[in-house]
Every structure is written in C-alpha cells, then in structure tokens.
N, C-alpha and C positions, 0 to 999 in steps of 0.2 A: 543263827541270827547274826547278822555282820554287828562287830562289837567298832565304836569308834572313841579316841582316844582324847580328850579333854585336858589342854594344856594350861598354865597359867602362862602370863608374860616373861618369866625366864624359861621356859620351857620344859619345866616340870611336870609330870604326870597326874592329873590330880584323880579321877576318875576314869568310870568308860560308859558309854554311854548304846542301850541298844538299835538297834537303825531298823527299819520296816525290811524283811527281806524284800518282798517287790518294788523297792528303793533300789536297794545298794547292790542286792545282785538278782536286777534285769535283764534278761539276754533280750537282744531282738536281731533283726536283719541290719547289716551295716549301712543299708543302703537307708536306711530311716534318718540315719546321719548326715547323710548327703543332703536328703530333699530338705531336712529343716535350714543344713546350713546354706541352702540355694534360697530358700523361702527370704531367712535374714537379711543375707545381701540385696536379695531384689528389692525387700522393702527399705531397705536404708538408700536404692537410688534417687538421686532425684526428678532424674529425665528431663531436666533442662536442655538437652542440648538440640537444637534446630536447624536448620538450614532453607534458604528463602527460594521457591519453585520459581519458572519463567515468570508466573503471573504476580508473583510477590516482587520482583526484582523492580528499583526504580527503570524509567528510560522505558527504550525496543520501542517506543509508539509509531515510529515512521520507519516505512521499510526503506532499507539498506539500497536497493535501486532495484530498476523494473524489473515486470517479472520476467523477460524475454527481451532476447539481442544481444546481451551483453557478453556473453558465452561464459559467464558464472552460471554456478548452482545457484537454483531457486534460493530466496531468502526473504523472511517475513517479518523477523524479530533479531535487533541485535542480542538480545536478551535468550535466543534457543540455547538450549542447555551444549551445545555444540559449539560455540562461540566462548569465548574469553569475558571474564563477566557475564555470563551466561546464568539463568538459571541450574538449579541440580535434580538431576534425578534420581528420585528413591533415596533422596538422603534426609537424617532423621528428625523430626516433629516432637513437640514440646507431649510426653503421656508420663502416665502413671502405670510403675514396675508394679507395682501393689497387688498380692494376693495373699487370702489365708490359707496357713495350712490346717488340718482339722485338727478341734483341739485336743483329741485323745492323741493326733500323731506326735503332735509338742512337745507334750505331757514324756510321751514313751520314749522321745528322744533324750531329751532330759535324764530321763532314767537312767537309759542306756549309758550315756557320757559320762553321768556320776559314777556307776558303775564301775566304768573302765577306770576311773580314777581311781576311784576305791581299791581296785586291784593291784592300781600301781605304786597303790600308798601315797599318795599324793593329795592326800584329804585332808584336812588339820585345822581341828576346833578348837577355840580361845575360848577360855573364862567370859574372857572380858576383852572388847577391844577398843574402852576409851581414853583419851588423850586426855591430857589435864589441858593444855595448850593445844592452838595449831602450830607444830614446826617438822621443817621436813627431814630437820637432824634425827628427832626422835623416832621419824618413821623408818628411815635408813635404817638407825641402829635396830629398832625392833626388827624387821627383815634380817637382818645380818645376824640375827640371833636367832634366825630360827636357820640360816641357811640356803635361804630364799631368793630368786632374785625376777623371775616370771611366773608374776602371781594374781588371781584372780582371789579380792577380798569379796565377800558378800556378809551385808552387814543392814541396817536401818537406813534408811536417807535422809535419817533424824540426826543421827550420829557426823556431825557437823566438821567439829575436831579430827576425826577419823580422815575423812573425804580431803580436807586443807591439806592434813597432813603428808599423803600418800599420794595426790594429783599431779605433782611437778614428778613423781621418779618414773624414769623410765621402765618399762615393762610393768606394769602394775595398773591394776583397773582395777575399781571400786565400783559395785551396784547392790540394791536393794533387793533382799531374797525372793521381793515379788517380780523383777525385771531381772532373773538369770534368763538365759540361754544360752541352746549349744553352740553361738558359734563363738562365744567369749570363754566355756570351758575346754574347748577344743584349741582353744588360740593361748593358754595359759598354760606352764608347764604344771603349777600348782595352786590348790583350791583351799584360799583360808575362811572360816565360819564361825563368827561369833554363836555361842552354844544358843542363844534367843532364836537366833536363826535360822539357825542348822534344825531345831527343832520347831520351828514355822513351816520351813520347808518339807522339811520330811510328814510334815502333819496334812501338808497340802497336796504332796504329790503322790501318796498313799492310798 
C-alpha cells in the first residue's frame, strides 16, 4: 500500500499516511493522458473568433460593370471572396470546442497522473496549509522551505488566506480538491495537499 508522508510547515515528518492502491499505483494506457489533456484545452476555448462571408460583408450591391464587352472577367460582387475586401472562404464562425470525456475516463486519468507523481516523489501533504494573513512574503518563504518552485497546491476554496497568498507567484496554482485535473498536474512539476484534502480526494477517487 503506497505510504504518503505528512509534513508540518517546517518540514518535519510528522506521520505517514496510507493511500488507496488503485489511487496512487494506477497503471493505465498513456494515451488516456492525452485525450483528457485534449478534452481540457478544448473546453477552456472560447471560439470566438469569426470571419464575415461575401454575404455578411458591407457594400458589393452594384456590379462592378457589365457583364459583356468590356474584355474583363465576369463580375458580380465587389465583395467575392476573390477581390480585396472581399468576403472569406471557409474561414472560422463563432462555435463551441465543448465536449465530455466519460466520467470513469477522467476519474482513470487522474489516477494515472497521481500516480506518476507518486513515483517521482513529488507528492507532499501539509498538516496544515493556513495563513494567519494574506502576504505573498509568507507564501515565498514557505515554498522556499520546502524547495519548491512549480507547484500545484490543492487545498479548499474556503481557504482564502491560502489562495491571496500564493496567486501573484509565479509558477504556482492553487485549486480546490474538487476542480483537479490532469492538465494542471501535468503542467506542475510538484503536487502540494493539505492532509483534509489529500484525504477528500483519495476518498473520491477510490
């Protein structure tokens, strides 16, 4: 059973804590990795970006001159997509990236990424991870005492102090043990977990 290591805020050892084996050592196909992390990104587009056809474009209402004698190409619209201010062709419409992945794939990706974490030791439960204040000195130094410097904290989104404190440093993100995903444990080099958490989570994904 994967044992995990329970630190206080100087980074003492205080306990160890057991982990679900089909948590902490999940094996699955890498490619599970993949489709979640394609899932995330799609759904964080926003697909705003458009482009206005012949028929959207202002103007083109009078043709350009007749259709015959002039020894030009036919011409109907100064607005054809062949023309300078022209309309566009096949260029992109205001949609939604939006789809689910199924929720057991989620679930197994999840797994999987903890996992690998796990393995590379880069997992590290806190006591406790609250601020008496919000300052972003105190949140530096704590990181700096553990060694840390890309790091993905997951904690409460109750934990206010916490969140103030850690938002302005660089490489560091803070979410709530119900909103992880792999494409924020993938993109961190290390996973910190207030023990509340850490045992929310593992009770969830078990």
């Amino acid at each position: 059973m994967p044992k995990v290591k329970v630190l206080d805020r100087s980074g003492k050892e205080l306990k160890e804590l057991n982990a679900p084996d089909d948590v902490l050592s999940y094996s699955a196909n890498e490619h599970l990795l993949y489709e979640a992390v394609v899932n995330y990104r799609a759904n964080q587009r926003q697909g705003t970006a458009s482009t206005k056809t012949r028929k959207q474009v202002s103007g083109g209402g009078k043709k350009p001159w007749r259709q015959k004698g002039t020894g030009r190409a036919r011409a109907g619209s100064t607005r054809s997509p062949l023309w300078r201010k022209g309309g566009i062709t096949f260029g992109p419409h205001l949609r939604s990236y939006y789809y689910k992945l199924p929720k057991k794939s989620k679930t197994n990706a999840i797994k999987f990424a903890l996992s690998e974490k796990y393995k590379e030791g880069q997992i590290t439960v806190m006591k406790d991870l609250t601020f008496k204040e919000p300052r972003t000195k105190d949140g530096v130094s704590f990181l700096e005492s553990l060694g840390l410097d890309s790091v993905l904290i997951v904690d409460s989104h109750e934990n206010k102090n916490l969140i103030l404190s850690m938002r302005n440093i660089p490489g560091v993100k803070i979410v709530d043990y119900n909103q992880i995903n792999v494409y924020d444990i993938l993109n961190h080099k290390s996973l910190i977990f207030s023990q509340q958490s850490f045992d929310l989570l593992m009770e969830k994904l078990k």
